[in-house]
Each structure stands twice: as structure tokens, then as C-alpha cells.
Rosetta silent file (secondary structure, phi, psi, omega in degrees, C-alpha in Angstrom):
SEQUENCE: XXXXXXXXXXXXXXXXXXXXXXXXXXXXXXXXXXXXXXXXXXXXXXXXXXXXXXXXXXXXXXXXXXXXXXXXXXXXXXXXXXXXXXXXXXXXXXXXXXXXXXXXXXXXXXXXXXXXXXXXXXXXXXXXXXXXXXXXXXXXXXXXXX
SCORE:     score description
SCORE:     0.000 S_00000001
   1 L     0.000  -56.562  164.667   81.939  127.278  128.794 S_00000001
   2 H   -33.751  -76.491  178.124   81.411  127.646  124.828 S_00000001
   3 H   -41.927  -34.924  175.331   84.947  126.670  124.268 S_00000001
   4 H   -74.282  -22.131 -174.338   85.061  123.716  126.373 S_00000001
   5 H   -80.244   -2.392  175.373   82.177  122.125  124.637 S_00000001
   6 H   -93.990  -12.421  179.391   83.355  122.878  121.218 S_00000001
   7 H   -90.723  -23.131  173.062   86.676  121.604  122.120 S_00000001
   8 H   -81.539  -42.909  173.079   84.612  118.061  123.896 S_00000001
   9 H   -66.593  -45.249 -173.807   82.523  118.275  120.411 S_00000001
  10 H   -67.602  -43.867  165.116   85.860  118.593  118.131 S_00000001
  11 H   -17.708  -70.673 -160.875   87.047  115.462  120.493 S_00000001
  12 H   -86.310  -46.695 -132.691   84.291  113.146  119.992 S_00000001
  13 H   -92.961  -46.019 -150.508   84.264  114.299  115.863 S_00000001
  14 H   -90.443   -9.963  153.653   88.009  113.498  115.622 S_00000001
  15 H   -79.214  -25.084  162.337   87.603  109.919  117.632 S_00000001
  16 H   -54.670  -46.963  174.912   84.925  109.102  115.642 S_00000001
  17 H   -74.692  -21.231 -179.720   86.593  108.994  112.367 S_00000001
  18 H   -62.721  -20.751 -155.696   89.886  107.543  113.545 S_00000001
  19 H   -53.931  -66.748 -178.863   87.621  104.913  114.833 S_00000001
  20 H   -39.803  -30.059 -160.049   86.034  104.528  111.487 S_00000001
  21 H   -93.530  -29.296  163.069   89.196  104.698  109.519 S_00000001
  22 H   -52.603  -27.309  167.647   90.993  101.990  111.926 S_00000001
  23 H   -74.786  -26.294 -170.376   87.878   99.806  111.239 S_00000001
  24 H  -110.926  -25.189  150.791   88.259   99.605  107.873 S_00000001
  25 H   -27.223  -67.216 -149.940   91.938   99.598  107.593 S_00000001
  26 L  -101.094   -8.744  175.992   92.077   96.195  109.563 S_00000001
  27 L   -57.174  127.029  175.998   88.530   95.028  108.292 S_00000001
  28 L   -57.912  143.713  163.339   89.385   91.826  106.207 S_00000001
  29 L   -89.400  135.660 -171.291   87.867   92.235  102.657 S_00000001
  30 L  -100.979  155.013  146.653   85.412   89.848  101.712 S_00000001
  31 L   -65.377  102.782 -178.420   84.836   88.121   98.300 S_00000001
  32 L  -122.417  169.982 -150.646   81.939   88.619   96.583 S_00000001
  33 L    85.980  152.213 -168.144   80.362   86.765   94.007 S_00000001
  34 L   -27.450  136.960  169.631   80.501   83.336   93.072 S_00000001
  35 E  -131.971  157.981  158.800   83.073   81.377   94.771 S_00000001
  36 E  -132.760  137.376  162.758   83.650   77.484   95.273 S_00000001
  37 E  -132.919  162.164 -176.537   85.342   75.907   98.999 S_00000001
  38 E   -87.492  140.399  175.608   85.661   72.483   99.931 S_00000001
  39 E  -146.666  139.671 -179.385   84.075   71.284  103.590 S_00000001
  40 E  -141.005  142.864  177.406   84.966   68.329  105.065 S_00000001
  41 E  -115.272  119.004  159.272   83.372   66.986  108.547 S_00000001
  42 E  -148.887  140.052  170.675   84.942   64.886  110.513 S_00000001
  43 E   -61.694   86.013 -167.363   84.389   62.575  113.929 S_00000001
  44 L   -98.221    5.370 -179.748   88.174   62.204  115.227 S_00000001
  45 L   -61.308  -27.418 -156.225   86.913   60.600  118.714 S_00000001
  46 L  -108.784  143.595 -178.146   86.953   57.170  117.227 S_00000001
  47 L   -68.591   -6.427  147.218   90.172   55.529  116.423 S_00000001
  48 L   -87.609  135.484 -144.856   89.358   55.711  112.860 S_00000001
  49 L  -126.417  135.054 -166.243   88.331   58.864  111.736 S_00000001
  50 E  -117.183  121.588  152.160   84.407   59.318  110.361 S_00000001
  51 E   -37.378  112.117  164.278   83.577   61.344  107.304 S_00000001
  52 E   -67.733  -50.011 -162.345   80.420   63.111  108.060 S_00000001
  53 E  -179.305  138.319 -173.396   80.675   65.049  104.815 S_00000001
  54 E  -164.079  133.319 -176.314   83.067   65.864  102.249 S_00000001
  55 E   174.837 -158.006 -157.860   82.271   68.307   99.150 S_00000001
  56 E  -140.297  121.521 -168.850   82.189   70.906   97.225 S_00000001
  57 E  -132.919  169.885  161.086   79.545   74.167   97.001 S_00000001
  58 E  -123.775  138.018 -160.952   79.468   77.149   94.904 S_00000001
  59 E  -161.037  139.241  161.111   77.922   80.021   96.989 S_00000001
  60 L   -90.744   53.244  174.582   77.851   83.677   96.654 S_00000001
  61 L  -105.258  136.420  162.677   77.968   83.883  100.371 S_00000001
  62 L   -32.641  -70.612 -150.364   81.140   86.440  102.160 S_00000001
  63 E   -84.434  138.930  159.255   81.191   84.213  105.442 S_00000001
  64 H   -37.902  -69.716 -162.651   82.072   80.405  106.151 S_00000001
  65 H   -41.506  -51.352 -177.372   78.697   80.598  108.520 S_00000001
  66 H   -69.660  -27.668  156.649   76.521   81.457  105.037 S_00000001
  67 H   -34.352  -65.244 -151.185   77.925   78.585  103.238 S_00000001
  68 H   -69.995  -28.646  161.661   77.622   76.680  105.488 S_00000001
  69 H   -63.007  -61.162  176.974   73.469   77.569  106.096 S_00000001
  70 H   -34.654  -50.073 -170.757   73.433   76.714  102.399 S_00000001
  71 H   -51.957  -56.112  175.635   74.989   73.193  102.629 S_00000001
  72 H   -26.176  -71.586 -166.469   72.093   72.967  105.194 S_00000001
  73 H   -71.420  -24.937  174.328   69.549   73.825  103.385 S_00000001
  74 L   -89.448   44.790 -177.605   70.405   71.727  100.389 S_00000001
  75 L    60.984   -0.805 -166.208   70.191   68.736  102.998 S_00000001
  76 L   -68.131  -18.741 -179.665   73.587   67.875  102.817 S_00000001
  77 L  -164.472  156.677 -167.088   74.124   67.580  106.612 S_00000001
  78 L  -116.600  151.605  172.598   72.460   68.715  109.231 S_00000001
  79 E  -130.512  137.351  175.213   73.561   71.320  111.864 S_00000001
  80 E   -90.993  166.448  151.025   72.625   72.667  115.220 S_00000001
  81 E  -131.081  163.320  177.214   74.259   76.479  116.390 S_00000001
  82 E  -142.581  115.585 -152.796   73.993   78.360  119.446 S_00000001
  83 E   -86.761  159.287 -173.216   74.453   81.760  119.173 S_00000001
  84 E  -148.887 -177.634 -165.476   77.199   83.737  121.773 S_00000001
  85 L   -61.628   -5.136 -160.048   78.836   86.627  122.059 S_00000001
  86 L  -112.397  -13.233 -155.462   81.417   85.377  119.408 S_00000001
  87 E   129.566  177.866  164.966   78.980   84.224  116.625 S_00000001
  88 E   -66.136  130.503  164.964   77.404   81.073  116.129 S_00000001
  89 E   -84.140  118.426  157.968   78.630   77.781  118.330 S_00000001
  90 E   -63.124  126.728 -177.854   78.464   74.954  116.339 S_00000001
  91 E   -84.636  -40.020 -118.192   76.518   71.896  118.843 S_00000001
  92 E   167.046  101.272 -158.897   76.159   69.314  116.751 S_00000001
  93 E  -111.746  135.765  173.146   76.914   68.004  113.079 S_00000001
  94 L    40.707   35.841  162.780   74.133   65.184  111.646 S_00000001
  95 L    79.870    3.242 -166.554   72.887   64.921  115.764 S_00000001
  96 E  -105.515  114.379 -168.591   76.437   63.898  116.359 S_00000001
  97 E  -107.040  149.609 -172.223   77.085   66.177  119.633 S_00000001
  98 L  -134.144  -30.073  178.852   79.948   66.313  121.648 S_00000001
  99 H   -43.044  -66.388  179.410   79.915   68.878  124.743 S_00000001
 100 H   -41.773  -14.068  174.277   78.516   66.352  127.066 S_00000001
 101 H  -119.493    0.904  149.669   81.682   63.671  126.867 S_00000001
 102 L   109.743   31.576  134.516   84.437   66.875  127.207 S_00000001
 103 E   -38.807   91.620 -163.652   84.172   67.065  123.257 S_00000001
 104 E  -130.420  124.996  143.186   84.068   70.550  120.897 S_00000001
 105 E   -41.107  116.495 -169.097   83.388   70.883  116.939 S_00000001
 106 L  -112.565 -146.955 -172.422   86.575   72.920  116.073 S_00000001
 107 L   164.315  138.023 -163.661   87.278   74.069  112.491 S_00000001
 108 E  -155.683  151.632  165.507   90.829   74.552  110.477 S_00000001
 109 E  -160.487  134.968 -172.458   91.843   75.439  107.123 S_00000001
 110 L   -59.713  -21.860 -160.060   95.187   75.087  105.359 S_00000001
 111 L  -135.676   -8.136  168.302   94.859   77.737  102.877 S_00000001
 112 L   -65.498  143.129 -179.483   91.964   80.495  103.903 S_00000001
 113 H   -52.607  -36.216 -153.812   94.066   83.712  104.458 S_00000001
 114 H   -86.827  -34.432 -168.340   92.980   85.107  107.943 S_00000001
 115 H   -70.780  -21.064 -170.499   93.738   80.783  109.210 S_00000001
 116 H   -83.847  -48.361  167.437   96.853   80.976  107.527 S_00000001
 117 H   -47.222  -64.904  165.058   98.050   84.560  108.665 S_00000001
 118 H   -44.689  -27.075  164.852   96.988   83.696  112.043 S_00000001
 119 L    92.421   -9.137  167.009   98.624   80.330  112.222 S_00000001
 120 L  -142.322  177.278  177.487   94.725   79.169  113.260 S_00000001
 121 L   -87.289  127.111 -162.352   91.057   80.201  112.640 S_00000001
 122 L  -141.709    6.001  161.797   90.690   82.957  115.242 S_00000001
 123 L  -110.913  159.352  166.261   87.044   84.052  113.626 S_00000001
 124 L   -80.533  142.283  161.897   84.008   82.503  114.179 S_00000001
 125 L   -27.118  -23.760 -163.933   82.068   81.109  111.312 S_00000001
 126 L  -108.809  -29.139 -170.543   79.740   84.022  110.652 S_00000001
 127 L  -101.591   21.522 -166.455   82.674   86.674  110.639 S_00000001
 128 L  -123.643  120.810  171.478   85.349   84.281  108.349 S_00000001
 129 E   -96.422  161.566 -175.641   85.432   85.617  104.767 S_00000001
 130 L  -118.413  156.438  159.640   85.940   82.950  102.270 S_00000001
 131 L   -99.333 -152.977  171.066   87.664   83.010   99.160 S_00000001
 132 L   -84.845  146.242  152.308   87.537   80.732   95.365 S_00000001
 133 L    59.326   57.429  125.461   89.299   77.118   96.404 S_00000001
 134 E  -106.400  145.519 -163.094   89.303   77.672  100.226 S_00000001
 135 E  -105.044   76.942  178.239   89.174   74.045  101.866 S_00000001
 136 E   -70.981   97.056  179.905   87.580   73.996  105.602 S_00000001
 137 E   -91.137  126.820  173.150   87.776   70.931  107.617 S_00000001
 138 E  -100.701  129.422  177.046   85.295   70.831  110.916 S_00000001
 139 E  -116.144  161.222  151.769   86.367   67.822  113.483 S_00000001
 140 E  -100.084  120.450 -177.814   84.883   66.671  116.847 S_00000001
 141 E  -127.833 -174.782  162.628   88.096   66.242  119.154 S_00000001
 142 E   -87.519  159.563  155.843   88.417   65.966  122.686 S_00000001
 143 L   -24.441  -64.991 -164.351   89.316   69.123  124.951 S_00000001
 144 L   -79.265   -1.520 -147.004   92.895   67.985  125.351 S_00000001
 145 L  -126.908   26.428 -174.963   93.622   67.570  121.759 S_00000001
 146 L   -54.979    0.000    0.000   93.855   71.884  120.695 S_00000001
């Protein structure tokens, strides 16, 4: 009886660390300290396509999502989220909402590493580390338009 539970104790000790050491292997490394990225907003529903926002921040934030509070808070545009199992949902950039006409706020970037490894952005805002000079566009598209 001793032995099996020291061999069910050595078990659990030796999944526990691969776990840890597999997490941190494959964890992306974030930047920290000052950084600057580029955000651009844009409304592609219309056959012309409307600037929301276009700029520039400098933010000691890891994550797209803490920038992106920042922008907030220095008024440049306003945003709703809704948080899920994924992170924050973006609703709704300056009131301009989209769910309700078969609509979604997406997000893309040419040059952050994990969209470019990935061939798309395949984190949510709050988990996406940014680097210096990454350039993040968010659009309102239809459904049909991935």
C-alpha cells in the first residue's frame, strides 16, 4: 500500500514539472519596457473604407489588450469588450457595433511574430505580446469575408 502511493506521489511530482517545463518552453516571451505599435481601426462594411483611428502609442504594456486600455483611456477611441472564455471580445469601436447585421471586429497584423508565424492572429487581445514597431489593424467585416 506504501509503495503504491509513493509511486502515485512520484507520478503526480514528475507530471507536474513536465507540465511546467512544457509551459514555458512554448510560452511566447513578452517585451517589456517601453515599446511603440501602430493601431489602425477600420469600418470595411461601407464601400469605402472608414478610418476610425490611426496612430501611434508608446506603452510599457506586454499585451495588445493593455495598449489598447491605454489608447482608451487617453480618449482616443472608445471601446466596448465582453469578456469569454478566450479573453476579451471586442463589441464595439467609437459605438460602431456590428454583431447585430452578421458583422465581427477582427484584428490582423503584418509583422507581430505569433500573426506572422501563424499565418493569422490566433491570440486574443489580452494574451498577444507586442513588440517595438508592431502595426495592428482592427476592421469590422462581414461573417463571409474571413
Amino acid at each position: 500500500m506504501k509503495n503504491k502511493l509513493v509511486a502515485v506521489v512520484c507520478a503526480l511530482l514528475v507530471l507536474g514539472i513536465g507540465s511546467y517545463v512544457i509551459l514555458n518552453i512554448t510560452k511566447k516571451k513578452t517585451t517589456v519596457g517601453d515599446k511603440e505599435i501602430s493601431v489602425t481601426i477600420e469600418n470595411r462594411l461601407n464601400e469605402e473604407v472608414d478610418i476610425i483611428y490611426q496612430g501611434k502609442i508608446t506603452t510599457d504594456k506586454e499585451y495588445l489588450g493593455g495598449a489598447l486600455d491605454e489608447l482608451v483611456g487617453k480618449n482616443a477611441f472608445s471601446m466596448e469588450a465582453s469578456d469569454s472564455g478566450f479573453g476579451r471580445y471586442i463589441i464595439s469601436f467609437n459605438q460602431i457595433e456590428g454583431s447585430g447585421i452578421g458583422a465581427y471586429w477582427m484584428f490582423e497584423s503584418d509583422n507581430n511574430e505569433v500573426c506572422v508565424e501563424n499565418g493569422f492572429c490566433s491570440l486574443g487581445m489580452d494574451m498577444l505580446p507586442i513588440n517595438d514597431n508592431d502595426h495592428f489593424i482592427f476592421y469590422l467585416s462581414n461573417s463571409n469575408e474571413y
